[in-house]
C-alpha positions as CSV (number, residue, x, y, z in Angstrom):
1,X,1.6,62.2,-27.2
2,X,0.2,59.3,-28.7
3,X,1.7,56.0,-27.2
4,X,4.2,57.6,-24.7
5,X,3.2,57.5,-20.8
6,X,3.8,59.9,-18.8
7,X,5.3,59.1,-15.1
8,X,1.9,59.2,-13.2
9,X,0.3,56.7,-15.9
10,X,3.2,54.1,-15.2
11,X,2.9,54.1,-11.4
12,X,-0.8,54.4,-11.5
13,X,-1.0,50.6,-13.6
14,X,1.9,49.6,-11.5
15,X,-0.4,47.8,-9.1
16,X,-2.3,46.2,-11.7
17,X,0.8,45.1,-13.2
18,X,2.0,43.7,-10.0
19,X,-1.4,41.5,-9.3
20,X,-1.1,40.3,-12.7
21,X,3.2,39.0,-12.0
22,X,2.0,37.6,-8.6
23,X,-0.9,35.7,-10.2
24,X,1.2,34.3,-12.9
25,X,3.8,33.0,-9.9
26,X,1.1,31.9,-8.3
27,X,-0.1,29.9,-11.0
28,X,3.2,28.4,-11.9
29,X,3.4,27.3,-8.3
30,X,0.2,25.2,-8.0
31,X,1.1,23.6,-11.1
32,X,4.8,22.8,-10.0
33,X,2.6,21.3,-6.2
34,X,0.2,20.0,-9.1
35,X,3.2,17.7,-10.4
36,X,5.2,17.2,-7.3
37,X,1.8,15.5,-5.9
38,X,1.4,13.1,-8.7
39,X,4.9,12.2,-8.7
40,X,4.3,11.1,-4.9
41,X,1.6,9.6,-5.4
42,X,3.1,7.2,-8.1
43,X,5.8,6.7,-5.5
44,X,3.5,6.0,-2.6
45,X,1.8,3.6,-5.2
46,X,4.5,1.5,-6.0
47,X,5.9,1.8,-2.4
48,X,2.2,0.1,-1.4
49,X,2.5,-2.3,-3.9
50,X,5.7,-3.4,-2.5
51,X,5.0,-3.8,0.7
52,X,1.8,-6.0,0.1
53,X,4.1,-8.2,-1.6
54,X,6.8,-8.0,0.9
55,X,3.9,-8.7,3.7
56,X,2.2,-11.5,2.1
57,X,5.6,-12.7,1.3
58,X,7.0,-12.6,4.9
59,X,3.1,-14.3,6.4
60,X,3.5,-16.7,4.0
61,X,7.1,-17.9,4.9
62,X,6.2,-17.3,8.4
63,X,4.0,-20.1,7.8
64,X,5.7,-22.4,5.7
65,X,2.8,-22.1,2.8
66,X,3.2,-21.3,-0.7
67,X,0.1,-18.7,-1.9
68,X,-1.7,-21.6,-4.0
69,X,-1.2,-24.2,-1.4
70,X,-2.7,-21.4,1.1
71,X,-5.9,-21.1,-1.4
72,X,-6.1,-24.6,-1.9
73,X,-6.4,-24.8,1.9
74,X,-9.2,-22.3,1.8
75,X,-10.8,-23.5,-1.1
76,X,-11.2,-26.9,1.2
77,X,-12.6,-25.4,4.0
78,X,-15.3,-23.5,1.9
79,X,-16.5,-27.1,0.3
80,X,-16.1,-28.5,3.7
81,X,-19.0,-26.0,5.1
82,X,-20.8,-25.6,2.3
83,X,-21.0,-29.6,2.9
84,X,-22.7,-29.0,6.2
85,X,-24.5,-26.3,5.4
86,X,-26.4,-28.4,2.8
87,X,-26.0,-31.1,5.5
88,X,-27.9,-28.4,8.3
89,X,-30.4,-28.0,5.5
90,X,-31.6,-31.4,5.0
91,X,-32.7,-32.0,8.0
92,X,-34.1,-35.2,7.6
93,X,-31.4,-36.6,6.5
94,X,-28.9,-35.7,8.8
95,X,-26.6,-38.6,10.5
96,X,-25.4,-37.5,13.7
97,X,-22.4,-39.1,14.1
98,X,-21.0,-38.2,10.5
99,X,-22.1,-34.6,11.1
100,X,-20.0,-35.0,14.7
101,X,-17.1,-36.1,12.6
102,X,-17.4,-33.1,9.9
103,X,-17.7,-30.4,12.7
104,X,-14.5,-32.1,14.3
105,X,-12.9,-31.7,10.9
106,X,-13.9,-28.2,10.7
107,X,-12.7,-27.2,14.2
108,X,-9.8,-28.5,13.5
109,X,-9.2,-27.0,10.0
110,X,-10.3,-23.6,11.6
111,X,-7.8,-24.1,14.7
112,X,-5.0,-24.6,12.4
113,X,-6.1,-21.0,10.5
114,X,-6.5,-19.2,14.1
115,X,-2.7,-20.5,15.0
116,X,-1.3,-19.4,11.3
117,X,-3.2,-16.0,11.8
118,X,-1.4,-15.4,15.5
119,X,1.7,-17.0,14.1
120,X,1.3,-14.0,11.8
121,X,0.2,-11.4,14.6
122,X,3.7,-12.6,16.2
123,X,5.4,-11.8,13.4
124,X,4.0,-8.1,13.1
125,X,7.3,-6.4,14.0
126,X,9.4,-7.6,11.4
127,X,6.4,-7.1,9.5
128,X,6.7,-3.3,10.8
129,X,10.2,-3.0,10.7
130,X,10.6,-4.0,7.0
131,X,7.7,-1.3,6.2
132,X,9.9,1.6,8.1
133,X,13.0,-0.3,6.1
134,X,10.9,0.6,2.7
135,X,9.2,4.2,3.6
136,X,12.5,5.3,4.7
137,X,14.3,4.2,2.0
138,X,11.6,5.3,-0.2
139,X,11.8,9.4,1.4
140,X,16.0,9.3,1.0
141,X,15.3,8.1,-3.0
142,X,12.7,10.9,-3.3
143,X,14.8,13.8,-1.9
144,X,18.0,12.4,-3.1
145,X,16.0,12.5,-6.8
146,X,14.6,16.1,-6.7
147,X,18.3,17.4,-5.2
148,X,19.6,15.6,-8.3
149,X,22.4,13.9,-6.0
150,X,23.8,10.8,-6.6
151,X,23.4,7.8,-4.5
152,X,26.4,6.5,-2.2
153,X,28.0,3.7,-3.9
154,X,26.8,1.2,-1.0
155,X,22.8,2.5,-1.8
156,X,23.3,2.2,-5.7
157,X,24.4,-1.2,-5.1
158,X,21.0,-1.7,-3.9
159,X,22.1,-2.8,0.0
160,X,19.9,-1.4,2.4
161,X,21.4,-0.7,5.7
């Protein structure tokens, strides 16, 4: 009787058997999550990158600023009070009415910031509305891509609606 199993010795390893195929599915199914995840992520990543760009794009036409001239703006401001700080420092030395006039400047350069920044806030719906825009868009290519359909002809054309 050397190989040959007899009835009772199938259906007794029949369990074990059946642990074994439901362990192997299970393990094909985290690695398939496993996959699907990293796919999303590099989705979500680019979809991120995106609409930085599209936001810092959209802030800085909202307030008629190109990104250097925006810097160089900043980069003014920080010599401006690191001016007055070495100003504040020597204190010995310190002229009243041209530290009056610096502080004036200052004020001003900061009021002009705190009206781009609300200038901005105001703007936050669009801002909102182009992100839904993207995330939506960004879902429909996703499931459209794992179905394997094709795009309508409008979409493929790359018009958004």
């Amino acid at each position: 009787m050397g190989t040959h199993q007899t009835l009772g010795q199938r259906l007794r390893s029949l369990p074990w058997q059946f642990f074994i195929a439901i362990l192997n599915a299970t393990s094909i199914l985290v690695i398939m999550a496993c996959i699907l995840v990293l796919l999303t992520l590099s989705r979500v990543d680019g979809i991120a990158t995106s609409l930085a760009e599209t936001v810092s794009g959209t802030a800085m036409e909202t307030l008629n600023v190109t990104p250097e001239g925006f810097q160089a703006r900043l980069d003014r401001l920080e010599e401006k009070m690191d001016r007055l700080s070495g100003q504040l420092q020597q204190s010995d030395d310190i002229k009243v009415a041209g530290l009056k006039s610096e502080l004036e400047d200052l004020n001003v350069s900061l009021g002009k910031i705190s009206s781009a920044v609300e200038t901005v806030i105001a703007s936050a719906p669009d801002l909102q509305k182009t992100a839904f825009q993207q995330a939506g868009q960004m879902v429909t290519d996703v499931l459209l891509d794992f179905a394997g359909c094709e795009r309508p002809a409008h979409e493929a054309e790359g018009s958004v609606r």
